[in-house]
Jmol script that loads the backbone (N, CA, C; Angstrom):
load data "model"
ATOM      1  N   UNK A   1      19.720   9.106  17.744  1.00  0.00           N
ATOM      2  CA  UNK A   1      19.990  10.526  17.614  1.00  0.00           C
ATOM      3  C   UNK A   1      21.056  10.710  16.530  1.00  0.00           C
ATOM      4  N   UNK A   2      21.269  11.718  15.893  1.00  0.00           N
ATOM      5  CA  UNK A   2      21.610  11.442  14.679  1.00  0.00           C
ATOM      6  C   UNK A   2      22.587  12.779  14.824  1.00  0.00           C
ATOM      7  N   UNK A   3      22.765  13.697  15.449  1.00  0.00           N
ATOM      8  CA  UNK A   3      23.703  14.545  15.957  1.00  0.00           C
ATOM      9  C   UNK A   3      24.315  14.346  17.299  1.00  0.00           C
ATOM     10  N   UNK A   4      25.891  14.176  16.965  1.00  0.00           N
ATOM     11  CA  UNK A   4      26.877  13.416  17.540  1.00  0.00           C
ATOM     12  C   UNK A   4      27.901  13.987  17.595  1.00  0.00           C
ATOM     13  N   UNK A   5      28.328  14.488  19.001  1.00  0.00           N
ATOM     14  CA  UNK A   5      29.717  15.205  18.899  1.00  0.00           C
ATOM     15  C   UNK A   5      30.638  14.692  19.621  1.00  0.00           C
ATOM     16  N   UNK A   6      31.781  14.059  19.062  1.00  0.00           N
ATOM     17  CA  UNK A   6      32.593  13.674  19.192  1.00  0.00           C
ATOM     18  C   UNK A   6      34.225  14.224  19.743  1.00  0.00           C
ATOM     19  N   UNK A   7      34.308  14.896  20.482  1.00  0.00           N
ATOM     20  CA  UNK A   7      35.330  15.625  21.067  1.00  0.00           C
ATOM     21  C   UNK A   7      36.484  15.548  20.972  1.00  0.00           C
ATOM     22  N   UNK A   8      36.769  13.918  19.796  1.00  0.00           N
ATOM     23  CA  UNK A   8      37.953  14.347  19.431  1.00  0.00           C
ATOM     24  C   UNK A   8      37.816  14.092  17.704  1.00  0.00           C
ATOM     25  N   UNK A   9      37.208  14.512  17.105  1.00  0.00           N
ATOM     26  CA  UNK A   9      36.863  14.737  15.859  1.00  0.00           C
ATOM     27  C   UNK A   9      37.263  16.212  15.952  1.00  0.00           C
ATOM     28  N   UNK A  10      37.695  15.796  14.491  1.00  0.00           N
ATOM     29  CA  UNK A  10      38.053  17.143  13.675  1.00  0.00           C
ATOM     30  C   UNK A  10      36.941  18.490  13.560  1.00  0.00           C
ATOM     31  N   UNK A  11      37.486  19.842  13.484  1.00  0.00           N
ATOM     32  CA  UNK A  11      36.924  20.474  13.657  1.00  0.00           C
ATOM     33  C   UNK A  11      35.956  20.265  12.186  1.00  0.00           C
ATOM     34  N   UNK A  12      36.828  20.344  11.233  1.00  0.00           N
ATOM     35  CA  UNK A  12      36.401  20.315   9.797  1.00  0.00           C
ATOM     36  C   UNK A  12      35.229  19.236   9.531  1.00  0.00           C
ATOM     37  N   UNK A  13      35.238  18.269  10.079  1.00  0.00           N
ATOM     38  CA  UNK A  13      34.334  16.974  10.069  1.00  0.00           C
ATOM     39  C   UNK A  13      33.088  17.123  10.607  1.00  0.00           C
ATOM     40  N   UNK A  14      33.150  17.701  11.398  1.00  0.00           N
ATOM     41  CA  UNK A  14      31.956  17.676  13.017  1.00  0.00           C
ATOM     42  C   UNK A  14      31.277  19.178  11.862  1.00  0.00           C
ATOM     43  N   UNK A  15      32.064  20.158  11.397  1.00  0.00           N
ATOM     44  CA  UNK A  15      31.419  21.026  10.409  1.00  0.00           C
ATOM     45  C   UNK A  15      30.820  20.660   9.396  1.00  0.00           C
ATOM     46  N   UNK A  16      31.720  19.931   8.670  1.00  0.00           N
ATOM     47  CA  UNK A  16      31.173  19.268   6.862  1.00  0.00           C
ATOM     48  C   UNK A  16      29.823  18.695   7.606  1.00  0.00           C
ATOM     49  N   UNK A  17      29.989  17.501   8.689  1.00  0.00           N
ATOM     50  CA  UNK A  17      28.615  16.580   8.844  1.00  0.00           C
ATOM     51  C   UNK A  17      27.433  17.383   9.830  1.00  0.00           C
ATOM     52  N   UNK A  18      27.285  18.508  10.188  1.00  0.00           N
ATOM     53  CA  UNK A  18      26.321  19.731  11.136  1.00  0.00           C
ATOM     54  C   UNK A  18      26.970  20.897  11.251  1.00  0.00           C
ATOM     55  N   UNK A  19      26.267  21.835  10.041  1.00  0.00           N
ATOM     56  CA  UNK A  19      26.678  22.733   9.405  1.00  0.00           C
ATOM     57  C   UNK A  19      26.259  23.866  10.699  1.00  0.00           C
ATOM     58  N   UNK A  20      25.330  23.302  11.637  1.00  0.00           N
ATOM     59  CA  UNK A  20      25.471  24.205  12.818  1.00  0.00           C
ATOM     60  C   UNK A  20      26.090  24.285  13.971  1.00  0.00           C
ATOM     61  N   UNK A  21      26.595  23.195  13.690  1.00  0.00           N
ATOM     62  CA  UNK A  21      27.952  23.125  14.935  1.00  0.00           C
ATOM     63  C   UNK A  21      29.053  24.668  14.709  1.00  0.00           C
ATOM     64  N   UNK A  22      29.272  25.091  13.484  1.00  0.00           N
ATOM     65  CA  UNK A  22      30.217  26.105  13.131  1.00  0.00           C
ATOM     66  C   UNK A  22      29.003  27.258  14.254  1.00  0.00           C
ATOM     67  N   UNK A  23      27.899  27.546  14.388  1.00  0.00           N
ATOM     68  CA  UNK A  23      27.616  28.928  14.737  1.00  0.00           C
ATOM     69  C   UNK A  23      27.558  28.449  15.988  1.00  0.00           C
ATOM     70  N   UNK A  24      27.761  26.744  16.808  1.00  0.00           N
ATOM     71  CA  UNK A  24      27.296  26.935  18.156  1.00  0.00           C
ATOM     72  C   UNK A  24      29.095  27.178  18.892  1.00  0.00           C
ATOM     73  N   UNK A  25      30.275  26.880  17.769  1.00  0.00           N
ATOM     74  CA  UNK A  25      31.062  26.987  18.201  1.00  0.00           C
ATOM     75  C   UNK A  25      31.343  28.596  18.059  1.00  0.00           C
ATOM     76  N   UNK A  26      31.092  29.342  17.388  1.00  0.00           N
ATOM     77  CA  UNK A  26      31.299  31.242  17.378  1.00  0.00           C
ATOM     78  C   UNK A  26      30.675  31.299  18.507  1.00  0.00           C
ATOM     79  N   UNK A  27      29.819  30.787  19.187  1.00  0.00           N
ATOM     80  CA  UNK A  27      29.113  31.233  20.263  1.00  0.00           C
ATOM     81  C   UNK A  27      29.742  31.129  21.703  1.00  0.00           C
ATOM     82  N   UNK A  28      30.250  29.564  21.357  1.00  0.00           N
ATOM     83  CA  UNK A  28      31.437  29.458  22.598  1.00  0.00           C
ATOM     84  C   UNK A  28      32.509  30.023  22.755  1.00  0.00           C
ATOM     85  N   UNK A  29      32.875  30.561  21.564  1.00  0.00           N
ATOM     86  CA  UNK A  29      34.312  31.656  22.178  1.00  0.00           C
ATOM     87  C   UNK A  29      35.536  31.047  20.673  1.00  0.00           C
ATOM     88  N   UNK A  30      34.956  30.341  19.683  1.00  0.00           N
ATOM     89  CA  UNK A  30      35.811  29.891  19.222  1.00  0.00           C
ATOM     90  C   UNK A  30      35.805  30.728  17.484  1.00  0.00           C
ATOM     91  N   UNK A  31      36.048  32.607  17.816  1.00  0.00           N
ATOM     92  CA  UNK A  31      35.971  33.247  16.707  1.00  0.00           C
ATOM     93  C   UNK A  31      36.689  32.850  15.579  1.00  0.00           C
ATOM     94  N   UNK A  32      38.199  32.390  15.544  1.00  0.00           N
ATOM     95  CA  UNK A  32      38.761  32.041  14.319  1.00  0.00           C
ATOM     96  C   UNK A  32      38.624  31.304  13.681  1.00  0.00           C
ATOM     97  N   UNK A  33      37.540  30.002  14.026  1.00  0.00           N
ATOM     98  CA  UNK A  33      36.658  29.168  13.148  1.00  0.00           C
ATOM     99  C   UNK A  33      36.217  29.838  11.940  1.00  0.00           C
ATOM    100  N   UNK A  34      35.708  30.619  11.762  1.00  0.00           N
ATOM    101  CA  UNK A  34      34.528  31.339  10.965  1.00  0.00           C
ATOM    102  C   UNK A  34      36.122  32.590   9.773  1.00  0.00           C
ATOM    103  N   UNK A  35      37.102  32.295  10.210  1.00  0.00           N
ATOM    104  CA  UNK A  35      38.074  33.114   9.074  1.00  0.00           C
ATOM    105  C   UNK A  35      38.192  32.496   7.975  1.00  0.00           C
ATOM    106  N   UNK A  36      38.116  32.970   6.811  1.00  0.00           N
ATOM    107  CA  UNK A  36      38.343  32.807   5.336  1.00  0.00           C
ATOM    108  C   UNK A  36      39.756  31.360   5.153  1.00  0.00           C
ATOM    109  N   UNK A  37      39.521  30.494   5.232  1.00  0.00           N
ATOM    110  CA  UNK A  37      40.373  29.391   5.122  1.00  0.00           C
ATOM    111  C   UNK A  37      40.590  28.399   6.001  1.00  0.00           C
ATOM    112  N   UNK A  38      39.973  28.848   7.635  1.00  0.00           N
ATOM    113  CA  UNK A  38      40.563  27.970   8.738  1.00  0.00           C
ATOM    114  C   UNK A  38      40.167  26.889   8.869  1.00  0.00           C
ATOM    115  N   UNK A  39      38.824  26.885   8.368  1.00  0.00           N
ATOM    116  CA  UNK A  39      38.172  25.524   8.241  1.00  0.00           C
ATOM    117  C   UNK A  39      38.943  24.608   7.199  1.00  0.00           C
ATOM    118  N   UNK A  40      39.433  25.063   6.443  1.00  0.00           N
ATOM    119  CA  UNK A  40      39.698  23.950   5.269  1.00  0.00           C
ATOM    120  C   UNK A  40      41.564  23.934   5.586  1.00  0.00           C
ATOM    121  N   UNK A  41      41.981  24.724   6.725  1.00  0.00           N
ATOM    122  CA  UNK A  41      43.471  24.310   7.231  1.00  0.00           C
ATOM    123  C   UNK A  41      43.477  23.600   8.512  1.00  0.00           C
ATOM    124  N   UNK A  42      43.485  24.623   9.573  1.00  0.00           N
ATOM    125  CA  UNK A  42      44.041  24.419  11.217  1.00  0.00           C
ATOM    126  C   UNK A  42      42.463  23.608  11.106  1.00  0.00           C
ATOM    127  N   UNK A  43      41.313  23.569  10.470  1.00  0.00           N
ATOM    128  CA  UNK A  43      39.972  22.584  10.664  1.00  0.00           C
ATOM    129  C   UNK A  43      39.943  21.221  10.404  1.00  0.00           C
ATOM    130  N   UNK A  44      41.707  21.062   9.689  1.00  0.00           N
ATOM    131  CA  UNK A  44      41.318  19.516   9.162  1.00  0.00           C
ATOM    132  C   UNK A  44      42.364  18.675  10.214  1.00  0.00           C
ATOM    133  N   UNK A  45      43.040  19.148  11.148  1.00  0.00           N
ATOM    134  CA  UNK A  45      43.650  18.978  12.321  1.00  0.00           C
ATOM    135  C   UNK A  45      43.436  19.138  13.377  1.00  0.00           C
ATOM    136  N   UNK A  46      42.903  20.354  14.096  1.00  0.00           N
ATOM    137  CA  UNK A  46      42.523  20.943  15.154  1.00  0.00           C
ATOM    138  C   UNK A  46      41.295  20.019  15.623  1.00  0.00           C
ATOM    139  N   UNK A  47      41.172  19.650  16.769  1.00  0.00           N
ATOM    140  CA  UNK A  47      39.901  18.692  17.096  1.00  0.00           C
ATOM    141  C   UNK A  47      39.482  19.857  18.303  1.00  0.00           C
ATOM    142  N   UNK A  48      38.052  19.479  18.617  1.00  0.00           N
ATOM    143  CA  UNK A  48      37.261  20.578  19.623  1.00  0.00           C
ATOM    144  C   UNK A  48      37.709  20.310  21.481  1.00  0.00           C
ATOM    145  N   UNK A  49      38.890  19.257  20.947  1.00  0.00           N
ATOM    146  CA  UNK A  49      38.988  18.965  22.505  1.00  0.00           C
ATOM    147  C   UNK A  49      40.541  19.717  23.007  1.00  0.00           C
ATOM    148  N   UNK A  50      41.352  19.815  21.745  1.00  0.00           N
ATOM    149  CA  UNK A  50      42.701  20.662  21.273  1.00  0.00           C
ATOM    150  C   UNK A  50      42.183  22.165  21.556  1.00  0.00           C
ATOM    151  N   UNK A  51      41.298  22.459  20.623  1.00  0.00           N
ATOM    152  CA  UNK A  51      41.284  23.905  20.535  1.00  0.00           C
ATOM    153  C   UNK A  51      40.714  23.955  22.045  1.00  0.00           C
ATOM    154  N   UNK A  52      39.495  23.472  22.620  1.00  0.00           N
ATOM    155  CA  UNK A  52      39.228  23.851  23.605  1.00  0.00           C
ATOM    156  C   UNK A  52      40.215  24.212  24.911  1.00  0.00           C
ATOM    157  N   UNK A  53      41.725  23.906  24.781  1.00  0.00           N
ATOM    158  CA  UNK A  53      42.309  23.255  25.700  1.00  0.00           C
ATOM    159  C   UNK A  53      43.382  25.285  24.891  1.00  0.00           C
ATOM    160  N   UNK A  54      43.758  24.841  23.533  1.00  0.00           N
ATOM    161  CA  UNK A  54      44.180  26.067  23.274  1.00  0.00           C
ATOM    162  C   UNK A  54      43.367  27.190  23.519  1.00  0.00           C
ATOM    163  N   UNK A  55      42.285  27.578  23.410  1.00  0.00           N
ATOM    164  CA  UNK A  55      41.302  28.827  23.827  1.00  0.00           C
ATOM    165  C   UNK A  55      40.842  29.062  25.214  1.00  0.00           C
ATOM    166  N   UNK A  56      41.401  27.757  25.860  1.00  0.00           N
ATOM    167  CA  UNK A  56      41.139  28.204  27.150  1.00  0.00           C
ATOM    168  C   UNK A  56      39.239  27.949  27.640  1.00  0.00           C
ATOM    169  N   UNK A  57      39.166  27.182  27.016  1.00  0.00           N
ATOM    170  CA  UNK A  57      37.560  26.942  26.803  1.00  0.00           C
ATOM    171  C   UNK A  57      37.170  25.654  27.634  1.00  0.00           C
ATOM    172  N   UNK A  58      36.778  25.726  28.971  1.00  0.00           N
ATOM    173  CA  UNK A  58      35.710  24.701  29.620  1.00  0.00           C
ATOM    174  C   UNK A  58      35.053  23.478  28.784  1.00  0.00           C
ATOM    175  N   UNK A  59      36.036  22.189  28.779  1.00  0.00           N
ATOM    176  CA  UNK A  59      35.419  21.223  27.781  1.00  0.00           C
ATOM    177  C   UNK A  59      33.727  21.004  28.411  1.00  0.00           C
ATOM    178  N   UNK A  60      33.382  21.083  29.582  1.00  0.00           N
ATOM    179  CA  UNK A  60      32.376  20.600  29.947  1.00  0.00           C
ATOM    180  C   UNK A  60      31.175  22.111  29.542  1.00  0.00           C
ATOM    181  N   UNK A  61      31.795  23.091  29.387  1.00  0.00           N
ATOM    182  CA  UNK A  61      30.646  24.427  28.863  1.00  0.00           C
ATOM    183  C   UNK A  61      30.263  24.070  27.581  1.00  0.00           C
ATOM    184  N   UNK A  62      31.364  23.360  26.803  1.00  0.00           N
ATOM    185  CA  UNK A  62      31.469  22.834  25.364  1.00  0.00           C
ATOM    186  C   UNK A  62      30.047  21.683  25.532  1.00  0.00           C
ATOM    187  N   UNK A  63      30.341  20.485  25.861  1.00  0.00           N
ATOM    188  CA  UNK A  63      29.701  19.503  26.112  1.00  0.00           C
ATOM    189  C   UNK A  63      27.924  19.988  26.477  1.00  0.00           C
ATOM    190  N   UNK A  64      28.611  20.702  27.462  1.00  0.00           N
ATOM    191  CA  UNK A  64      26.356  21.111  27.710  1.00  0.00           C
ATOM    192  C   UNK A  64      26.252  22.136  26.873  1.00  0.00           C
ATOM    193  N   UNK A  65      26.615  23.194  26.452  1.00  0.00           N
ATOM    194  CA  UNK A  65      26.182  23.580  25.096  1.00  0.00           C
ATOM    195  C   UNK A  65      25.350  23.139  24.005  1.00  0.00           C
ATOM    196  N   UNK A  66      26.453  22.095  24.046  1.00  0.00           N
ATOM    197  CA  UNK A  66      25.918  21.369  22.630  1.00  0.00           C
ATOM    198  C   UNK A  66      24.833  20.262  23.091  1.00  0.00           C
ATOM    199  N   UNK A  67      24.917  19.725  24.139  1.00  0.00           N
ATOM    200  CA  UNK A  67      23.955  19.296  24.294  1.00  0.00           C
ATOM    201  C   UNK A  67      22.417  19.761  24.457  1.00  0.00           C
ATOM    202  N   UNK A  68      22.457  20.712  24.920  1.00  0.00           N
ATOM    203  CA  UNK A  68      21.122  21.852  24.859  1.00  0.00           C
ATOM    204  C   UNK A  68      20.629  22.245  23.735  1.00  0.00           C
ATOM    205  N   UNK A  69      21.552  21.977  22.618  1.00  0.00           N
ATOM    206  CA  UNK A  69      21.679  22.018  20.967  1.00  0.00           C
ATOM    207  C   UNK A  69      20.855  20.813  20.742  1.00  0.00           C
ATOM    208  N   UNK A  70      20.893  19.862  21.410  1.00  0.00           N
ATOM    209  CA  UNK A  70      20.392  18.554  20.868  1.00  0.00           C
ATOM    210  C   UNK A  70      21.555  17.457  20.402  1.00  0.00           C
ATOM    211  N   UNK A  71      22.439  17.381  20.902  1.00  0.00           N
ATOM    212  CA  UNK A  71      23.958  16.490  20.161  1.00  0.00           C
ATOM    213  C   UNK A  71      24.063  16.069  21.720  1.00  0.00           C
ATOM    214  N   UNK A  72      24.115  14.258  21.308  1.00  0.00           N
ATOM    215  CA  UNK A  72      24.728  13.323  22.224  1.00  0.00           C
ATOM    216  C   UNK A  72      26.531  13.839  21.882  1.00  0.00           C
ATOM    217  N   UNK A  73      26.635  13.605  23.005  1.00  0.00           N
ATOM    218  CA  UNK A  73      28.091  13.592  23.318  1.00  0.00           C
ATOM    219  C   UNK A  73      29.172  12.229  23.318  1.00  0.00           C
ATOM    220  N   UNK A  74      30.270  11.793  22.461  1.00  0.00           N
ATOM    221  CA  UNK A  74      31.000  10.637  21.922  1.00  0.00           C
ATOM    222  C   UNK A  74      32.514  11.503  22.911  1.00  0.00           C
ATOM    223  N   UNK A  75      33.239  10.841  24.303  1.00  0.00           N
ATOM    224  CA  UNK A  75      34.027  11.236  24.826  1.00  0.00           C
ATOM    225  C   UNK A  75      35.149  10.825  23.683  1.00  0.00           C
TER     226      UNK A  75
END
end "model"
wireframe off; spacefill off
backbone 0.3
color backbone group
């Protein structure tokens, strides 16, 4: 399987390498992804297991999400 999300990878990374990970994360609750710069700042630090934890976001809603997406999950 060739889509792989890694939960503590960078936001910016997990974007650059599945350019649809950015719309499955707007979907989960994670709007300031998608602002004019964040990806290429708080994206090259921020990992999906950080923000999830800052947004208040269910790592495991995260996890089957994306898995329903088709992405094995890397704890």
């Amino acid at each position: 399987m060739d889509k792989v999300l890694d939960m503590n990878q960078t936001v910016y990374e997990l974007c650059s390498s599945h350019p649809d990970a950015m719309e499955i994360m707007l979907e989960l609750g994670f709007k300031n992804i998608a602002e004019p710069g964040m990806l290429q700042t708080a994206g090259r630090f921020m990992t999906l297991a950080k923000g999830a934890k800052m947004k208040k976001i269910d790592p495991e809603l995260i996890k089957s999400t994306f898995r329903s997406k088709g992405y094995a999950i890397i704890e």
